[in-house]
C-alpha positions as CSV (number, residue, x, y, z in Angstrom):
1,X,60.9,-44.3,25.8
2,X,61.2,-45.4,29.8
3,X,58.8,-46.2,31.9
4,X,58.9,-42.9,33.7
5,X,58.1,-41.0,30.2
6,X,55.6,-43.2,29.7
7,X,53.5,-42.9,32.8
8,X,54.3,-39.1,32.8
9,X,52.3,-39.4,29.0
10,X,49.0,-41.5,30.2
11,X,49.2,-38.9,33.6
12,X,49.2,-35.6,31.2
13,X,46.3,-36.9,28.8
14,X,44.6,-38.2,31.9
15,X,44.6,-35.1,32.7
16,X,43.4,-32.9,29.9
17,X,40.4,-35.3,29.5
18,X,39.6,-34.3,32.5
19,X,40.1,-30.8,32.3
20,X,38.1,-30.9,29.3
21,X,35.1,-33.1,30.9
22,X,35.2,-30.2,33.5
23,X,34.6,-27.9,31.1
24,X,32.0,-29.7,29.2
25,X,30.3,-30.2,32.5
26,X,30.8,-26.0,32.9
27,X,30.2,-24.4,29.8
28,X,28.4,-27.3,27.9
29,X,25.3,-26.3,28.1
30,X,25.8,-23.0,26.7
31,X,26.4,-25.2,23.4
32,X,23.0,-27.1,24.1
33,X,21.4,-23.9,24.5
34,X,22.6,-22.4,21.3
35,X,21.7,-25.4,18.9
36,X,18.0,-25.3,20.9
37,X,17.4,-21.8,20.3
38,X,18.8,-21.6,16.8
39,X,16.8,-25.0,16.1
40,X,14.0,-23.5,17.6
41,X,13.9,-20.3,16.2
42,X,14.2,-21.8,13.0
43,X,11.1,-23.7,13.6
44,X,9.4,-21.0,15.0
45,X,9.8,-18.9,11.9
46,X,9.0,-21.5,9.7
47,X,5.4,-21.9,11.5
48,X,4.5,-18.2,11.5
49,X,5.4,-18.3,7.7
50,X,3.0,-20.6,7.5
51,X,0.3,-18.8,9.5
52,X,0.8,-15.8,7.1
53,X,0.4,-17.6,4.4
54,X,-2.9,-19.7,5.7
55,X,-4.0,-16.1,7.3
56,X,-3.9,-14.7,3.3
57,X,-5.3,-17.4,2.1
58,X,-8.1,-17.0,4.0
59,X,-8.4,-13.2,3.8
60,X,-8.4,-13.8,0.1
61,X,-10.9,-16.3,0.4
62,X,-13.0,-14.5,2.3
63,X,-12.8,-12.0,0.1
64,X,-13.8,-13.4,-3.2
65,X,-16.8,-15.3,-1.3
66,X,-17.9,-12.0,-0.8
67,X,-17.9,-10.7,-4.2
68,X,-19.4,-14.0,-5.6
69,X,-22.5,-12.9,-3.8
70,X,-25.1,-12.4,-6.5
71,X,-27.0,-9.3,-5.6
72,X,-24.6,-6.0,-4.4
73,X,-26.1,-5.2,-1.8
74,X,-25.4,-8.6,-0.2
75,X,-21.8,-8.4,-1.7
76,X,-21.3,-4.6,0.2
77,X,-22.5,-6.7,3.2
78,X,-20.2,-9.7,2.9
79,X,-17.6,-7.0,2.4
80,X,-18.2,-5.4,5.9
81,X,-18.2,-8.5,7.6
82,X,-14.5,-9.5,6.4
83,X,-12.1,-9.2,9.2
84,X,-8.7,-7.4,8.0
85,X,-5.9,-5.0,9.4
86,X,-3.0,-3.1,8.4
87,X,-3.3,-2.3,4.5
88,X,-6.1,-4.7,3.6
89,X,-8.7,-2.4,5.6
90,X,-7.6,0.1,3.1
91,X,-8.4,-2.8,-0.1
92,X,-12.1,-3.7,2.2
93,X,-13.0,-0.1,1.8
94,X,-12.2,0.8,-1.7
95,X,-13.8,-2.5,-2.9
96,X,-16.8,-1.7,-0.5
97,X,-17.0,1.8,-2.4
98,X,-16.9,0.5,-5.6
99,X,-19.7,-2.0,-4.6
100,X,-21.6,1.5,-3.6
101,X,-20.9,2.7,-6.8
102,X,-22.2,-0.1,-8.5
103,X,-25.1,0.2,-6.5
104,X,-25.3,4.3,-7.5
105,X,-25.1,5.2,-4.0
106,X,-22.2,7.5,-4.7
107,X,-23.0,9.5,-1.1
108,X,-22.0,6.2,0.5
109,X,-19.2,5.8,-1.7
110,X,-17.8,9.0,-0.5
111,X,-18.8,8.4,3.0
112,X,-16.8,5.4,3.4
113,X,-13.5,6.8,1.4
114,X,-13.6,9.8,3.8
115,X,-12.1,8.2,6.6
116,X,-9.6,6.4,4.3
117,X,-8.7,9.5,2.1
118,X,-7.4,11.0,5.9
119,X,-5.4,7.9,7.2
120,X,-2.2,8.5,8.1
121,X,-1.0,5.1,8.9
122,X,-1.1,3.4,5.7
123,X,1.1,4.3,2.5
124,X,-0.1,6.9,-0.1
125,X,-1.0,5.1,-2.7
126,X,-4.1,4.1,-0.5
127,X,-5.0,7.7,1.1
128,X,-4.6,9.6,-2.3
129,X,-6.7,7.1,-4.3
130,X,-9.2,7.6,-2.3
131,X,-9.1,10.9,-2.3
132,X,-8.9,10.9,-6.3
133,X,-11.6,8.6,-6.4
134,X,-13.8,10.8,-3.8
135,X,-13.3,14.0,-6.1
136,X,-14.1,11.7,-9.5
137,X,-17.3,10.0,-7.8
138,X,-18.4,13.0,-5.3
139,X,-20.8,15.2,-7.4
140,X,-22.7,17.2,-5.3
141,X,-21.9,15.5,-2.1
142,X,-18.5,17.2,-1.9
143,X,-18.4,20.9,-1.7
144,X,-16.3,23.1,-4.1
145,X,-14.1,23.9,-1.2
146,X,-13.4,20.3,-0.3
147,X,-13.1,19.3,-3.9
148,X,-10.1,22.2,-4.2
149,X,-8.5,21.1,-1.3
150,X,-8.4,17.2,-2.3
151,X,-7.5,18.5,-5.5
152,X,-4.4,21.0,-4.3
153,X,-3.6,17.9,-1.9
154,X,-3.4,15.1,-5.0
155,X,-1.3,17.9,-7.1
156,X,1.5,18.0,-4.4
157,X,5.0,17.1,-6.2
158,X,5.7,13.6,-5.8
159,X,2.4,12.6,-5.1
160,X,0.9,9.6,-7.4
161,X,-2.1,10.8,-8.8
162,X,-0.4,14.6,-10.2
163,X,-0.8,14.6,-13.7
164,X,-4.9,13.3,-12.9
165,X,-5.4,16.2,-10.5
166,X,-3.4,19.0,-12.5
167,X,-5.8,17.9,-15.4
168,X,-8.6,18.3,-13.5
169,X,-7.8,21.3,-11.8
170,X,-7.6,22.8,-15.2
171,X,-11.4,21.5,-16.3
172,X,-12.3,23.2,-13.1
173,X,-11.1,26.5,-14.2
174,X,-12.5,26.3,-17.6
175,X,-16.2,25.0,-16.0
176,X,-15.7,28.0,-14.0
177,X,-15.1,29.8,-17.2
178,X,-11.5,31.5,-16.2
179,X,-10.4,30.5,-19.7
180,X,-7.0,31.9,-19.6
181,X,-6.0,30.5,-16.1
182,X,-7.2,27.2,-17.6
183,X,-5.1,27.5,-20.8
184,X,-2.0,28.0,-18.4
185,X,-2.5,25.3,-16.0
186,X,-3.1,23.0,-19.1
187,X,0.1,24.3,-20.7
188,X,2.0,23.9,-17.4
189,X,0.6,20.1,-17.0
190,X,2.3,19.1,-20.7
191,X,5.4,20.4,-19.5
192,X,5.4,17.5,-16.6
193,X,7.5,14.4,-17.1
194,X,6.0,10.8,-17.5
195,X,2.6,12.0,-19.1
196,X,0.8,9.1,-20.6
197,X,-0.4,9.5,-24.3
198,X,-3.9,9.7,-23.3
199,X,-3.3,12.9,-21.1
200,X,-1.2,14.3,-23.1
201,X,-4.4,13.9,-26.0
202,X,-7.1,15.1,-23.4
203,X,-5.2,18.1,-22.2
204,X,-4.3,19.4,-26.1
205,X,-7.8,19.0,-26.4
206,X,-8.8,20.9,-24.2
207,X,-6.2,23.6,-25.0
208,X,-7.7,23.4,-28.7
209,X,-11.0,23.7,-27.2
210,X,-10.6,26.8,-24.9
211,X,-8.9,28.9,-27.8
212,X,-5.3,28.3,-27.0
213,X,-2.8,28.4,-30.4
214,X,-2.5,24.8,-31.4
215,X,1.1,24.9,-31.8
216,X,1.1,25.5,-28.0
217,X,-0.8,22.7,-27.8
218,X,1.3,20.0,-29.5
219,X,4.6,21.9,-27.9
């Protein structure tokens, strides 16, 4: 190789380093920018993990303090005082209700699973329990009219608490002593899918019990 070749050489890589320290200089900190934020949003994710999981923990613990309490009363009032959003207001309440229960204060009961029962906001397994749980616990304090709507409500296709509320719909025709209507509503509830063996027992029962052939009962 001359001399001449040789210098041309050492010129040309002179001058792609420094084309490429000019474009370090440029566009460099693009590259910095993306390793900070993908470091950063790494980290970042990381810590509020780790503040949901402390934020739990301390929900949780708050709640079981609560219902360590000896005396119900106090444990209904320990209950209130837990702070808690999105579905766990929905877990404060029924646990408050069933503390009102316990208590046999079923009016309060029902006057706390009210507002729940008509949430839109939060999943049906929530709303409809309370609902179910509002017709079960309600006696007196919910009207026959209310108790039929709940009841045509929780008996919607699809909805999680069917089978319960067709079965109760048809005690509520044979307490009201429309024997026949009840005989077909309890027919029609056998004929739903997924029925557990207890239902399926208590609604042949009561099949047997209003008169109904016990053929059609088993069938």
């Amino acid at each position: 190789m001359s001399e001449s070749d040789s210098f041309i050489d050492e010129v040309n890589e002179e001058v792609r380093r420094e084309r490429l320290y000019r474009t370090f200089r440029k566009y460099g900190w693009i590259g910095i920018a993306a390793v900070v934020l993908i470091v950063g949003g790494a980290a970042f994710n990381e810590y509020r993990k780790a503040a949901a999981t402390s934020a739990a923990e301390d929900l949780g613990d708050s709640i079981l303090t609560a219902l360590e309490q000896p005396q119900v009363e106090d444990r209904i009032e320990a209950l209130g005082t837990v702070a808690a959003d999105g579905e766990m207001t929905a877990v404060l309440d029924l646990l408050v209700a069933a503390e009102q229960m316990a208590a046999e204060d079923p009016a309060g009961a029902v006057a706390k699973l009210t507002p729940l029962a008509s949430r839109s906001d939060l999943p049906l397994a929530y709303t409809d329990l309370a609902a179910y749980k509002i017709v079960m616990i309600g006696g007196e304090s919910v009207s026959p009219e209310l108790r039929a709507q709940l009841l045509d409500r929780l008996a919607t296709a699809g909805a999680p608490y069917r089978p319960l509320a067709l079965e109760l719909q048809a005690l509520d025709l044979a307490a009201a002593g429309e024997t026949e209507a009840a005989i077909e509503a309890a027919r029609a509830l056998l004929e739903e899918p997924g029925l557990t063996q207890g239902l399926l027992q208590r609604v042949s029962q009561l099949m047997l019990a209003l008169g109904a052939d016990a053929s059609l009962a088993d069938g």
